[in-house]
PQR file with spaces between the fields and no chain letter, atoms N, CA, C, O and H, PARSE charges and radii, in Angstrom:
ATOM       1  N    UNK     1     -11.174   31.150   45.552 -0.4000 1.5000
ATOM       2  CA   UNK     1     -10.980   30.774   46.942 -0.0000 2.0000
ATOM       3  C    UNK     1     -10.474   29.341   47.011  0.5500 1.7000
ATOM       4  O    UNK     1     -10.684   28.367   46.288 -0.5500 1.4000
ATOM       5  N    UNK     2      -9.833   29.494   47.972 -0.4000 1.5000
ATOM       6  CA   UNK     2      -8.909   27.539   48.294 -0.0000 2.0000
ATOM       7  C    UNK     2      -9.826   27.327   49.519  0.5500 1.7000
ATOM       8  O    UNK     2      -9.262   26.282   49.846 -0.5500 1.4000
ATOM       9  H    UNK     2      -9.663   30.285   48.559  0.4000 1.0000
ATOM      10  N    UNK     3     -10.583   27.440   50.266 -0.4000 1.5000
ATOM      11  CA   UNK     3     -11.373   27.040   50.963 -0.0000 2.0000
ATOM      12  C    UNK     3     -10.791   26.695   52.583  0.5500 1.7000
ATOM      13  O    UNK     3     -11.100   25.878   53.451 -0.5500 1.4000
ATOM      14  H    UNK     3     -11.041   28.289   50.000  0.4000 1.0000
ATOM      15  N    UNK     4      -9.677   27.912   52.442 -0.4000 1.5000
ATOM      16  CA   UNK     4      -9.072   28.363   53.385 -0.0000 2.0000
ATOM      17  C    UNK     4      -7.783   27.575   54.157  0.5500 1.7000
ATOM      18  O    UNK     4      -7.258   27.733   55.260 -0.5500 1.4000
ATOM      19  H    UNK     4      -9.427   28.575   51.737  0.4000 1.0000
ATOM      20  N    UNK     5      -7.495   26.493   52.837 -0.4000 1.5000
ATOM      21  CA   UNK     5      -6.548   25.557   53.337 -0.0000 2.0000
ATOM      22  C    UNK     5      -5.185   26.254   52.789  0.5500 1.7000
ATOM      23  O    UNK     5      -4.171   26.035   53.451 -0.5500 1.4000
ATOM      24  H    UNK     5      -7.922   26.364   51.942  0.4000 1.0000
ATOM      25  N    UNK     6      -5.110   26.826   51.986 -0.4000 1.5000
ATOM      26  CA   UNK     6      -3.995   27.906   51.389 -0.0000 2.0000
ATOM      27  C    UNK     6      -3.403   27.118   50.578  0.5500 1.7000
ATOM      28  O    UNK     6      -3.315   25.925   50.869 -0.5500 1.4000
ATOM      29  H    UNK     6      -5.934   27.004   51.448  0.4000 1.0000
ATOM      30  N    UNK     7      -2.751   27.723   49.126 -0.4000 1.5000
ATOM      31  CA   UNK     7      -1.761   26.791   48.040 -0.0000 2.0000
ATOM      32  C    UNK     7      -2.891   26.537   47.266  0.5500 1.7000
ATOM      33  O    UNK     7      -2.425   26.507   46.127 -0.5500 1.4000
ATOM      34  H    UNK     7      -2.822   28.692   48.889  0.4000 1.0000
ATOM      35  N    UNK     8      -4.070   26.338   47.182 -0.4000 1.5000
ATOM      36  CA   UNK     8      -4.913   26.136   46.069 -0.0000 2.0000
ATOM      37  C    UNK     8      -5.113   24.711   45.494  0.5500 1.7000
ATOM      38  O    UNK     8      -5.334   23.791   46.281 -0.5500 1.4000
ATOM      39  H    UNK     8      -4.448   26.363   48.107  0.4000 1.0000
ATOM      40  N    UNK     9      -5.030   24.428   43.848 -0.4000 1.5000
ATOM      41  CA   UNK     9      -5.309   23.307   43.818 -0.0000 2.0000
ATOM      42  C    UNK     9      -3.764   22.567   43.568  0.5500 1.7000
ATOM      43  O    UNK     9      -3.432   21.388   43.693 -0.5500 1.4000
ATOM      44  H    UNK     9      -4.850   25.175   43.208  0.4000 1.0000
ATOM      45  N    UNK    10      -3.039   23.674   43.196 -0.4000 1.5000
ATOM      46  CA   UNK    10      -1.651   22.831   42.894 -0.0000 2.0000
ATOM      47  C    UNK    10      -1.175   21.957   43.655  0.5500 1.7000
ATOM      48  O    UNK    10      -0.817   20.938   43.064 -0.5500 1.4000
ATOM      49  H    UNK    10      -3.308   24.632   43.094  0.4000 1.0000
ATOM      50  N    UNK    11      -0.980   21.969   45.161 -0.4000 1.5000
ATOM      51  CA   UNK    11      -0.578   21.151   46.305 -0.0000 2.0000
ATOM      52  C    UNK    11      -1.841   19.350   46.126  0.5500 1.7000
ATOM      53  O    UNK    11      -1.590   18.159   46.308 -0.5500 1.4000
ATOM      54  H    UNK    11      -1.270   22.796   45.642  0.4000 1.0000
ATOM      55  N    UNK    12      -3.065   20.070   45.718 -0.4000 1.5000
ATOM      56  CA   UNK    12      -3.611   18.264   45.398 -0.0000 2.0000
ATOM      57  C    UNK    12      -3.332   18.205   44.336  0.5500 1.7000
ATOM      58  O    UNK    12      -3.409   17.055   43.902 -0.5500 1.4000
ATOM      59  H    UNK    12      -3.268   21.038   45.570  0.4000 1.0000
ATOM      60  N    UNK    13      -3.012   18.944   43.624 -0.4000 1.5000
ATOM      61  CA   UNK    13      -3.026   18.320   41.851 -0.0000 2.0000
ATOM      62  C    UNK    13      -1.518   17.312   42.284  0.5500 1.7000
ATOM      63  O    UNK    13      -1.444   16.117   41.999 -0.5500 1.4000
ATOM      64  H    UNK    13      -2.949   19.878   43.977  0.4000 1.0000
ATOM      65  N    UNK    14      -0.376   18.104   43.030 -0.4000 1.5000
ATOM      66  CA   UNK    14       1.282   17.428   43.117 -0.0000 2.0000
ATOM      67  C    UNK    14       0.806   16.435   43.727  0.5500 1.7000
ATOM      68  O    UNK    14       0.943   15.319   43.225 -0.5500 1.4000
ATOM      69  H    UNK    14      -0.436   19.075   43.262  0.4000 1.0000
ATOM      70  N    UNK    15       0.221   16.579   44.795 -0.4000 1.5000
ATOM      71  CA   UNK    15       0.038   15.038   45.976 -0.0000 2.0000
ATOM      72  C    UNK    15      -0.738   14.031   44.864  0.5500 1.7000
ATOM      73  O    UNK    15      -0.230   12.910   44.854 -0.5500 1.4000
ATOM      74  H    UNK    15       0.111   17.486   45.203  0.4000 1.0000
ATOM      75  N    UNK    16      -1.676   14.173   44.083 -0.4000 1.5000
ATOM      76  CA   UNK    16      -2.828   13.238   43.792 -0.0000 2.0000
ATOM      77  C    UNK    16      -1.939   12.689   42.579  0.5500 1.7000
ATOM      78  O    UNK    16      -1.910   11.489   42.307 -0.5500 1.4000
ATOM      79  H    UNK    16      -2.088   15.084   44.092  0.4000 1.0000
ATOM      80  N    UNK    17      -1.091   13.826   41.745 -0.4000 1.5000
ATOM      81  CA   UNK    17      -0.110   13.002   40.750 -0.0000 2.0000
ATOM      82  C    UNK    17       1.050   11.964   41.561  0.5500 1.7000
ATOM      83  O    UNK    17       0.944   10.816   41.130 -0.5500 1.4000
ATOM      84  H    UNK    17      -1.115   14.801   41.966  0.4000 1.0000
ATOM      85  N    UNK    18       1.935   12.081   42.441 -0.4000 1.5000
ATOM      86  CA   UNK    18       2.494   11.450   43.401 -0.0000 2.0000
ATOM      87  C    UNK    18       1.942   10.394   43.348  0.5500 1.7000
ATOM      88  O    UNK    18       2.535    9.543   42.685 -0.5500 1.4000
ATOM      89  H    UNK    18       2.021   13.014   42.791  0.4000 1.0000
ATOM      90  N    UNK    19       0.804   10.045   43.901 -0.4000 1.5000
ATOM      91  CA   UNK    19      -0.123    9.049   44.855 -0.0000 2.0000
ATOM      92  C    UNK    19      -0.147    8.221   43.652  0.5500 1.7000
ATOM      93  O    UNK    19       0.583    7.232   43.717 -0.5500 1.4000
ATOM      94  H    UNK    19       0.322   10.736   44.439  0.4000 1.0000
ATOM      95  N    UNK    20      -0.877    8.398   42.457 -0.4000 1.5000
ATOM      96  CA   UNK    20      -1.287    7.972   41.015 -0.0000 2.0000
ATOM      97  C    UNK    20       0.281    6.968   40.548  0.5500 1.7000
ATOM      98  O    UNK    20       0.556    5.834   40.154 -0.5500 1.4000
ATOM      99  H    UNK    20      -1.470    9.201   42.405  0.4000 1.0000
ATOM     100  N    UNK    21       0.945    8.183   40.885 -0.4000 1.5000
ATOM     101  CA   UNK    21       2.613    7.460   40.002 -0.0000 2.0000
ATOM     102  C    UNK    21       3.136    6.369   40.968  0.5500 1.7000
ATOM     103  O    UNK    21       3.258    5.166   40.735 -0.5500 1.4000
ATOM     104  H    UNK    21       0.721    9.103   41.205  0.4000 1.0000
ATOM     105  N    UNK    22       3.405    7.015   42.045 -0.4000 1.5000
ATOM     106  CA   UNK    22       4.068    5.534   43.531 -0.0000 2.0000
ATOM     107  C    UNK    22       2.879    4.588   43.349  0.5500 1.7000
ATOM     108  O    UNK    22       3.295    3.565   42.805 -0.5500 1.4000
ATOM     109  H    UNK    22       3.307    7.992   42.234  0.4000 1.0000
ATOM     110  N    UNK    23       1.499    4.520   43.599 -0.4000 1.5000
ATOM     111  CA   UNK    23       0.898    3.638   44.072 -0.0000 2.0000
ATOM     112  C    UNK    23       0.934    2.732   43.050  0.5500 1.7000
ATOM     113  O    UNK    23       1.067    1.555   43.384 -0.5500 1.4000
ATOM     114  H    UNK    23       1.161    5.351   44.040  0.4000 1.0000
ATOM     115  N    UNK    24       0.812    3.102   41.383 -0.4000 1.5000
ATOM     116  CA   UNK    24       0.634    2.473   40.246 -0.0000 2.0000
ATOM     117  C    UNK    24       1.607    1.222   40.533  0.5500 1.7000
ATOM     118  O    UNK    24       1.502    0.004   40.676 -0.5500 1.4000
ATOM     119  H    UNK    24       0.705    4.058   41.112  0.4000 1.0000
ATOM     120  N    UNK    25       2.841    2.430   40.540 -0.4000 1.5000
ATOM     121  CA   UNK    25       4.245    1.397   40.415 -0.0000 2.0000
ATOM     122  C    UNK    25       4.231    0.233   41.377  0.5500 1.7000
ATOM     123  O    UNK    25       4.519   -0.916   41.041 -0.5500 1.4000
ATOM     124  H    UNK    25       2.926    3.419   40.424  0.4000 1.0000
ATOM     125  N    UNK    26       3.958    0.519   42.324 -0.4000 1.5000
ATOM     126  CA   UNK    26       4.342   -0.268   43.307 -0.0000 2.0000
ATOM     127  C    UNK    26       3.026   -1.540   43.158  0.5500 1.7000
ATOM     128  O    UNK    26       3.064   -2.651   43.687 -0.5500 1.4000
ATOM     129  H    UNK    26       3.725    1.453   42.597  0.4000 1.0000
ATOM     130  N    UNK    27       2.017   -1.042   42.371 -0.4000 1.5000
ATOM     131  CA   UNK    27       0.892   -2.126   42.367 -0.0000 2.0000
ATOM     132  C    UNK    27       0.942   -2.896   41.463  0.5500 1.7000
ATOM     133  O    UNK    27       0.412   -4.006   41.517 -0.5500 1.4000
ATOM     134  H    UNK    27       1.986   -0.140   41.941  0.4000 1.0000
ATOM     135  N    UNK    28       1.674   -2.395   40.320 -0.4000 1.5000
ATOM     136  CA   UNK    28       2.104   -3.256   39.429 -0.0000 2.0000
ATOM     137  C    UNK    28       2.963   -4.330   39.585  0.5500 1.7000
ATOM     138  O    UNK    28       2.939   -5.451   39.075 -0.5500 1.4000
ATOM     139  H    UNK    28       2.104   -1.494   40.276  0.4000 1.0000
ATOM     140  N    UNK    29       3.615   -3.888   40.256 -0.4000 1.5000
ATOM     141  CA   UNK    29       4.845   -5.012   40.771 -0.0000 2.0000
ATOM     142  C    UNK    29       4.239   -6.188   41.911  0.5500 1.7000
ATOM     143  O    UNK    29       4.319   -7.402   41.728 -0.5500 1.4000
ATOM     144  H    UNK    29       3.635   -2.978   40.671  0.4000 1.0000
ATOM     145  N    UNK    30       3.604   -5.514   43.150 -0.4000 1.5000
ATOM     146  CA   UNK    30       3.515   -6.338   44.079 -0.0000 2.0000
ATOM     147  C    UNK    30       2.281   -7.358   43.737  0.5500 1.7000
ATOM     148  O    UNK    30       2.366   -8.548   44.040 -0.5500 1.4000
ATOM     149  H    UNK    30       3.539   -4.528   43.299  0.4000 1.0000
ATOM     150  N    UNK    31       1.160   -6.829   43.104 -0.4000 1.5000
ATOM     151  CA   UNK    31      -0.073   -7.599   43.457 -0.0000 2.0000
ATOM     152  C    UNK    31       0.042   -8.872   42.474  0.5500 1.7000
ATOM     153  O    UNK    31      -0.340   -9.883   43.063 -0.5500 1.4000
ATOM     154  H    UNK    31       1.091   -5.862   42.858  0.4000 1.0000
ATOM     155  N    UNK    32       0.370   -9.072   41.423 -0.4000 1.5000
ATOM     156  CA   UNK    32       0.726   -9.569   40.619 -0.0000 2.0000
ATOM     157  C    UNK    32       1.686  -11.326   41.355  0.5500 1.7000
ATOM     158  O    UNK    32       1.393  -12.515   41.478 -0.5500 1.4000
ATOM     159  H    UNK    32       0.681   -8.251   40.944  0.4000 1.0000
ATOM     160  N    UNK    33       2.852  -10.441   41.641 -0.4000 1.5000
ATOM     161  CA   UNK    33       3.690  -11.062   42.470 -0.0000 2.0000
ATOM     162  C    UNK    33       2.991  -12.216   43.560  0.5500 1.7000
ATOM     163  O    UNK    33       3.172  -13.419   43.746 -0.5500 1.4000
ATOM     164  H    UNK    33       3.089   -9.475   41.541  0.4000 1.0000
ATOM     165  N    UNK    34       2.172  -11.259   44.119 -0.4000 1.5000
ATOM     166  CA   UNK    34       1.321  -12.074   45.130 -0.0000 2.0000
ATOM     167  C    UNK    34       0.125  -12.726   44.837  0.5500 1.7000
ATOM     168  O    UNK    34      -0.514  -13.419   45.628 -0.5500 1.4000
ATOM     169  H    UNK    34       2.025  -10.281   43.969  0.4000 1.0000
ATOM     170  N    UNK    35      -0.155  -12.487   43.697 -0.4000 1.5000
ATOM     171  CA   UNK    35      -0.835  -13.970   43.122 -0.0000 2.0000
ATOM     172  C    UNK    35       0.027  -15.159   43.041  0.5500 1.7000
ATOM     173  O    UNK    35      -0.005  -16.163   43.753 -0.5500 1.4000
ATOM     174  H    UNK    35       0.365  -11.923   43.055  0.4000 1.0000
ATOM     175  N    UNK    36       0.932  -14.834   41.892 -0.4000 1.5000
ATOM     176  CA   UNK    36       1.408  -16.052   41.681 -0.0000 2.0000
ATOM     177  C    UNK    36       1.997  -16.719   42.884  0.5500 1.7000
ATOM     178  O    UNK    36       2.130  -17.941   42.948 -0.5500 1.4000
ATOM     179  H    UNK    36       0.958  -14.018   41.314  0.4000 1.0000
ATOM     180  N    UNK    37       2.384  -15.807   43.936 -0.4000 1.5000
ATOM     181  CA   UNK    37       2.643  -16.856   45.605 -0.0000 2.0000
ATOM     182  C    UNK    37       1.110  -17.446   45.791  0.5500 1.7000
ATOM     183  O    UNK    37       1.086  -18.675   45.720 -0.5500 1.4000
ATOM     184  H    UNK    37       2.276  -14.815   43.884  0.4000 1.0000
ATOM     185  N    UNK    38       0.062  -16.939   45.974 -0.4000 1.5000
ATOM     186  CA   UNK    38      -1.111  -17.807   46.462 -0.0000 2.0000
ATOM     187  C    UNK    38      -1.420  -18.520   45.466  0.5500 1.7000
ATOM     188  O    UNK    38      -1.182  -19.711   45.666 -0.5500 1.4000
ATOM     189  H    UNK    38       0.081  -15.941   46.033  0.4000 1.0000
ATOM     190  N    UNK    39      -1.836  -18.296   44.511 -0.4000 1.5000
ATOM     191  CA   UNK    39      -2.135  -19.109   43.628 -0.0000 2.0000
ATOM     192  C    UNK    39      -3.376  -18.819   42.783  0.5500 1.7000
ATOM     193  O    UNK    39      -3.658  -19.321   41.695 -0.5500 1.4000
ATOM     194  H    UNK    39      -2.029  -17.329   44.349  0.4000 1.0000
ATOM     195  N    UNK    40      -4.375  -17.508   43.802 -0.4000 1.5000
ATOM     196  CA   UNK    40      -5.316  -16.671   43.618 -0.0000 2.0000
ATOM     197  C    UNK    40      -5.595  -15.395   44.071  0.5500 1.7000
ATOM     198  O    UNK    40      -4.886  -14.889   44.941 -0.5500 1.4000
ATOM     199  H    UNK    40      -4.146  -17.100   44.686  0.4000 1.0000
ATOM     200  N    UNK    41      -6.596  -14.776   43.563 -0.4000 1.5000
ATOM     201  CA   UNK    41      -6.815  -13.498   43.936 -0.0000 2.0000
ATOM     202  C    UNK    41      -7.510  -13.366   44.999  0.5500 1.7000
ATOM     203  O    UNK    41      -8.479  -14.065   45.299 -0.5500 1.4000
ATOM     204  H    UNK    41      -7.172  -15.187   42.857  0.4000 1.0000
ATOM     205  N    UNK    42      -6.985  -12.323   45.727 -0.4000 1.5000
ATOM     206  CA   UNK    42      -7.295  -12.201   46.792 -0.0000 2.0000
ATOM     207  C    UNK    42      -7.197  -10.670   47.599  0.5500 1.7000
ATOM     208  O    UNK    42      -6.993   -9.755   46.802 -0.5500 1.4000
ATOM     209  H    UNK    42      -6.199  -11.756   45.484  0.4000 1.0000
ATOM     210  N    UNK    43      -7.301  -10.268   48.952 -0.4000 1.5000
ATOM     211  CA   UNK    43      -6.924   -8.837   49.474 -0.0000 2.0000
ATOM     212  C    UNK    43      -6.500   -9.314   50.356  0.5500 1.7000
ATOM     213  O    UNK    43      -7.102   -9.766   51.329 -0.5500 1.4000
ATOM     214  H    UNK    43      -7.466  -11.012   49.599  0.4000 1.0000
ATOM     215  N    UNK    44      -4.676   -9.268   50.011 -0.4000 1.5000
ATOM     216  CA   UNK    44      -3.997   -9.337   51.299 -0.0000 2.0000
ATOM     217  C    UNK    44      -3.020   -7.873   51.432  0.5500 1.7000
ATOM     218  O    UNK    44      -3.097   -6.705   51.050 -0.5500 1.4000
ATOM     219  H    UNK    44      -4.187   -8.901   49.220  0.4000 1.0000
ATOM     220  N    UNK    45      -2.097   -8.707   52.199 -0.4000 1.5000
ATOM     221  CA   UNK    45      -0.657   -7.832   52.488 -0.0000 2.0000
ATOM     222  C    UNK    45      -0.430   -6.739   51.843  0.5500 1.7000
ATOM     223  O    UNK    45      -0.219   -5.612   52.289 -0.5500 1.4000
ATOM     224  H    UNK    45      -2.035   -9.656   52.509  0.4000 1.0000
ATOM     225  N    UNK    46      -0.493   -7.185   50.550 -0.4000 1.5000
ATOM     226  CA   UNK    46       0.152   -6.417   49.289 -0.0000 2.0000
ATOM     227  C    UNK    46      -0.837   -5.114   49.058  0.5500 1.7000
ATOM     228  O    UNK    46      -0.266   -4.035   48.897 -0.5500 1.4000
ATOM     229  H    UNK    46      -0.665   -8.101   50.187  0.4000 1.0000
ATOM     230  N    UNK    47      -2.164   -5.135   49.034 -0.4000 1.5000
ATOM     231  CA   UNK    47      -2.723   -4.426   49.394 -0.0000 2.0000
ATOM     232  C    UNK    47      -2.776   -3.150   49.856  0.5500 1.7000
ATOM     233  O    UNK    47      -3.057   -2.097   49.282 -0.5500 1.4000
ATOM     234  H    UNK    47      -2.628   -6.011   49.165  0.4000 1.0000
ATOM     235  N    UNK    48      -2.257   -3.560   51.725 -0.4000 1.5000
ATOM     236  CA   UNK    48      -1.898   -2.772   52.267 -0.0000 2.0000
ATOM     237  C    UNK    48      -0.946   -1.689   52.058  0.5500 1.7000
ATOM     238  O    UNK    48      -1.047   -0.543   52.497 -0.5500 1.4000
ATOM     239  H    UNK    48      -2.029   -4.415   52.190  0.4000 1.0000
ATOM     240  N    UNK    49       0.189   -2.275   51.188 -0.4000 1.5000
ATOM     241  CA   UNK    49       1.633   -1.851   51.397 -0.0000 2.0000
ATOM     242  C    UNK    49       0.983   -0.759   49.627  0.5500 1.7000
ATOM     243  O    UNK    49       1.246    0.442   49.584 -0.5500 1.4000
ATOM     244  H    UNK    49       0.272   -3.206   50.831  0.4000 1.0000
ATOM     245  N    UNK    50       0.453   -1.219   48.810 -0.4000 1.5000
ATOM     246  CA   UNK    50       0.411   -0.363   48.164 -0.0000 2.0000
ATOM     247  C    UNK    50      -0.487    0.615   48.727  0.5500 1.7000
ATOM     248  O    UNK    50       0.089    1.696   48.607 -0.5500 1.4000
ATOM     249  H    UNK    50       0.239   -2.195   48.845  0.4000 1.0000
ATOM     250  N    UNK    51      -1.711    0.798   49.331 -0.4000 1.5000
ATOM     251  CA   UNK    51      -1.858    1.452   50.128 -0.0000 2.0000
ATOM     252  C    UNK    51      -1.663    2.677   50.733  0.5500 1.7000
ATOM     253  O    UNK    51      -2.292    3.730   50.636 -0.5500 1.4000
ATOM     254  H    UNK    51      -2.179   -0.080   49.428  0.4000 1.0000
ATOM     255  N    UNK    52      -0.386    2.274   51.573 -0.4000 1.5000
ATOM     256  CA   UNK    52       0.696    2.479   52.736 -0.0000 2.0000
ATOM     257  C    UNK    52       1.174    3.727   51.647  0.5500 1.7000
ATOM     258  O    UNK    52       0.925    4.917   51.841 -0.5500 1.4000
ATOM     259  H    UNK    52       0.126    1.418   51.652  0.4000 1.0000
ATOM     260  N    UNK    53       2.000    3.120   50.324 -0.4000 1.5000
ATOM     261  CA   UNK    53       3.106    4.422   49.313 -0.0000 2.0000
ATOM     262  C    UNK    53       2.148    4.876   48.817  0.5500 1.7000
ATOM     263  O    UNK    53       2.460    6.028   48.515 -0.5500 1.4000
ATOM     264  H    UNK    53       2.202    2.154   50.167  0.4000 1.0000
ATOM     265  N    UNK    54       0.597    4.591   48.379 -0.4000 1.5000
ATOM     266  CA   UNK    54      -0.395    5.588   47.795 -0.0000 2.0000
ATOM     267  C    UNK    54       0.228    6.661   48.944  0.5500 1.7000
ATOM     268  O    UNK    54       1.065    7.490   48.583 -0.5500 1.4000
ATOM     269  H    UNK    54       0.344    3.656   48.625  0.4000 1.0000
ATOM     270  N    UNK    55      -0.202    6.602   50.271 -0.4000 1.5000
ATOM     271  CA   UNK    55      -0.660    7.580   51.247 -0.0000 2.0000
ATOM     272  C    UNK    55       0.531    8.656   51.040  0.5500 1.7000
ATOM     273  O    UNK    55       0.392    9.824   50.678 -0.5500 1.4000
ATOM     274  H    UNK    55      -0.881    5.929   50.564  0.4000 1.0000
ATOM     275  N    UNK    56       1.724    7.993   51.352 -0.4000 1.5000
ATOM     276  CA   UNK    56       3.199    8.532   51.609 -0.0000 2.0000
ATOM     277  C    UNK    56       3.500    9.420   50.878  0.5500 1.7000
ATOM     278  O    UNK    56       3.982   10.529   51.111 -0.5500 1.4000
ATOM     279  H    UNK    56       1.838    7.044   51.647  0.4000 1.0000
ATOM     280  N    UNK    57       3.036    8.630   49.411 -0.4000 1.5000
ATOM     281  CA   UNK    57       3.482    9.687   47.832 -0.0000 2.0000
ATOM     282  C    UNK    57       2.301   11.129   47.936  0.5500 1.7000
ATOM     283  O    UNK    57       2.480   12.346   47.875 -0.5500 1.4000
ATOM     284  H    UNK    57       2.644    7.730   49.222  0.4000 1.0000
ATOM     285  N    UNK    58       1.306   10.430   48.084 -0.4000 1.5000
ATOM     286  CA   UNK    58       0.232   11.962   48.830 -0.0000 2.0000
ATOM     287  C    UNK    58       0.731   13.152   49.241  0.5500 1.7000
ATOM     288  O    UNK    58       0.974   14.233   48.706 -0.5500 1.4000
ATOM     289  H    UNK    58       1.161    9.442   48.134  0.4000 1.0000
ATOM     290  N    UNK    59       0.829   12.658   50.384 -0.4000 1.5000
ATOM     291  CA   UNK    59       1.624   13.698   51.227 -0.0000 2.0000
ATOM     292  C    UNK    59       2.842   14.154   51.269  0.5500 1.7000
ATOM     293  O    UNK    59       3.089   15.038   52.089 -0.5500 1.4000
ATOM     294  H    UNK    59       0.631   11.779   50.818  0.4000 1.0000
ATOM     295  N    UNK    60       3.820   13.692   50.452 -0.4000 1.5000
ATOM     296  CA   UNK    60       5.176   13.928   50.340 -0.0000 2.0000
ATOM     297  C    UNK    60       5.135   15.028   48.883  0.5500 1.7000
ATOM     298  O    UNK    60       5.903   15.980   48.745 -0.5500 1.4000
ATOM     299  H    UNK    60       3.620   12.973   49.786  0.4000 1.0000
ATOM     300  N    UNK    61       3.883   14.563   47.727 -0.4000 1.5000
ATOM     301  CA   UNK    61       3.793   15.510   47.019 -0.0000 2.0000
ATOM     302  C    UNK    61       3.172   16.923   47.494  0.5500 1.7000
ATOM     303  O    UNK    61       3.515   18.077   47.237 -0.5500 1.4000
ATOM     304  H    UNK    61       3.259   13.789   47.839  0.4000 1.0000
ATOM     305  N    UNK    62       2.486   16.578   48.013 -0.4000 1.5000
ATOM     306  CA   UNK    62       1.515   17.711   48.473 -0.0000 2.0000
ATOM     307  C    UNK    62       2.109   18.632   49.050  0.5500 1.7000
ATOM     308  O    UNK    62       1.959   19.820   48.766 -0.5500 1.4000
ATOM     309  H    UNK    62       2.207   15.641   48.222  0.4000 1.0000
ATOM     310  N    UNK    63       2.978   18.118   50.077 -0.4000 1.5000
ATOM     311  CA   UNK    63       4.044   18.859   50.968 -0.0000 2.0000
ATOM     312  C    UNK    63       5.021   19.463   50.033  0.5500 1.7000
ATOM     313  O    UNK    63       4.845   20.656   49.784 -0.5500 1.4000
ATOM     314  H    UNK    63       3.100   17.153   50.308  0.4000 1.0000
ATOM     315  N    UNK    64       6.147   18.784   49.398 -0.4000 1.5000
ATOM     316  CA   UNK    64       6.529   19.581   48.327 -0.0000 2.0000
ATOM     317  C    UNK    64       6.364   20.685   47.728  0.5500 1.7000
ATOM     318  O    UNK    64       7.171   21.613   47.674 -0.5500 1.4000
ATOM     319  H    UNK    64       6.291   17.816   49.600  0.4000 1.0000
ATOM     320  N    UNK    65       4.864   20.600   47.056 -0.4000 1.5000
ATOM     321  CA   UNK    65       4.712   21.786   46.107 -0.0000 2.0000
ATOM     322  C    UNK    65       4.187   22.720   46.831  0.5500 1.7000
ATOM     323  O    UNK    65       4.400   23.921   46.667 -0.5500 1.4000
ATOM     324  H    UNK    65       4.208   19.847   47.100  0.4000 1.0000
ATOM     325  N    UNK    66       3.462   22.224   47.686 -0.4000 1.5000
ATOM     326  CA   UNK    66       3.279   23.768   48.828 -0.0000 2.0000
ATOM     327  C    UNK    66       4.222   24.561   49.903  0.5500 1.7000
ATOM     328  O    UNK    66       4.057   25.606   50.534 -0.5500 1.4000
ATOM     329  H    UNK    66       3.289   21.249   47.819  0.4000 1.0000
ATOM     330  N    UNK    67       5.162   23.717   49.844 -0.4000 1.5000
ATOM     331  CA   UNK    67       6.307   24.517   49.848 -0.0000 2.0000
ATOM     332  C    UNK    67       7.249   25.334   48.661  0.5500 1.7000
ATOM     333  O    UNK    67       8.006   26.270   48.917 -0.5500 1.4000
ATOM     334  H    UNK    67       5.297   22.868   49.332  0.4000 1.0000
ATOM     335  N    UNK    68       7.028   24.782   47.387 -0.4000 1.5000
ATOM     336  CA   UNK    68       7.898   25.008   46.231 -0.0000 2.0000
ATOM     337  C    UNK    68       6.720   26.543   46.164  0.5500 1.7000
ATOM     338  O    UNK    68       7.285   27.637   46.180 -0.5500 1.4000
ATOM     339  H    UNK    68       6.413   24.022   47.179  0.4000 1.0000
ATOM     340  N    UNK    69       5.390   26.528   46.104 -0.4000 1.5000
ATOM     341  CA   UNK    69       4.503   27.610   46.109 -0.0000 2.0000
ATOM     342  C    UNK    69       4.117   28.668   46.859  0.5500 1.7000
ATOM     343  O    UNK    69       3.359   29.634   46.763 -0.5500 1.4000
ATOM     344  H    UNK    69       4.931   25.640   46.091  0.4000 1.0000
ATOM     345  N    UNK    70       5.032   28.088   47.803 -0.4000 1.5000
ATOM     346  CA   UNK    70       5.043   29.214   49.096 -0.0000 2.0000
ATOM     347  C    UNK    70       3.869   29.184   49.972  0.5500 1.7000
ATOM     348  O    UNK    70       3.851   30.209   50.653 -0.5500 1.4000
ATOM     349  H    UNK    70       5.647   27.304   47.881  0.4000 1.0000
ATOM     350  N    UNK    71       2.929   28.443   50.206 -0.4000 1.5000
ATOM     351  CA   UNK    71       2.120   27.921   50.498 -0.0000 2.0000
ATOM     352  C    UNK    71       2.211   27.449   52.006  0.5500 1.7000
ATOM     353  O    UNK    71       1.294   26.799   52.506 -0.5500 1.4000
ATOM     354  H    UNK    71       2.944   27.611   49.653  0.4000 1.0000
């Protein structure tokens, strides 16, 4: 049983790989970045915005394969 959401686990397995791959990338790059502008660590902006492409890559995978699955 999928617990009545239909597509099973493949649609989170695509979204949660998505989320894992965009958010990485994009966290690698930005947070880093935004130290060396402040000068320390901290929870700003950058944060958010990785965040923001975690969410996007989510749902853009998720959507995908439950369509590619007929789902």
């Amino acid at each position: 049983m999928d617990g009545g959401t239909g597509g099973g686990a493949a649609p989170w397995i695509g979204g949660v790989s998505a989320a894992v791959a965009a958010g990485g990338a994009v966290g690698v790059k930005l947070i880093p970045m935004a130290y060396r502008a402040r000068g320390y660590a901290a929870l700003g902006g950058e944060w958010m915005a990785v965040a923001a492409v975690t969410a996007a890559a989510f749902l853009a995978g998720y959507r995908w394969v439950r369509r590619r699955c007929g789902g």
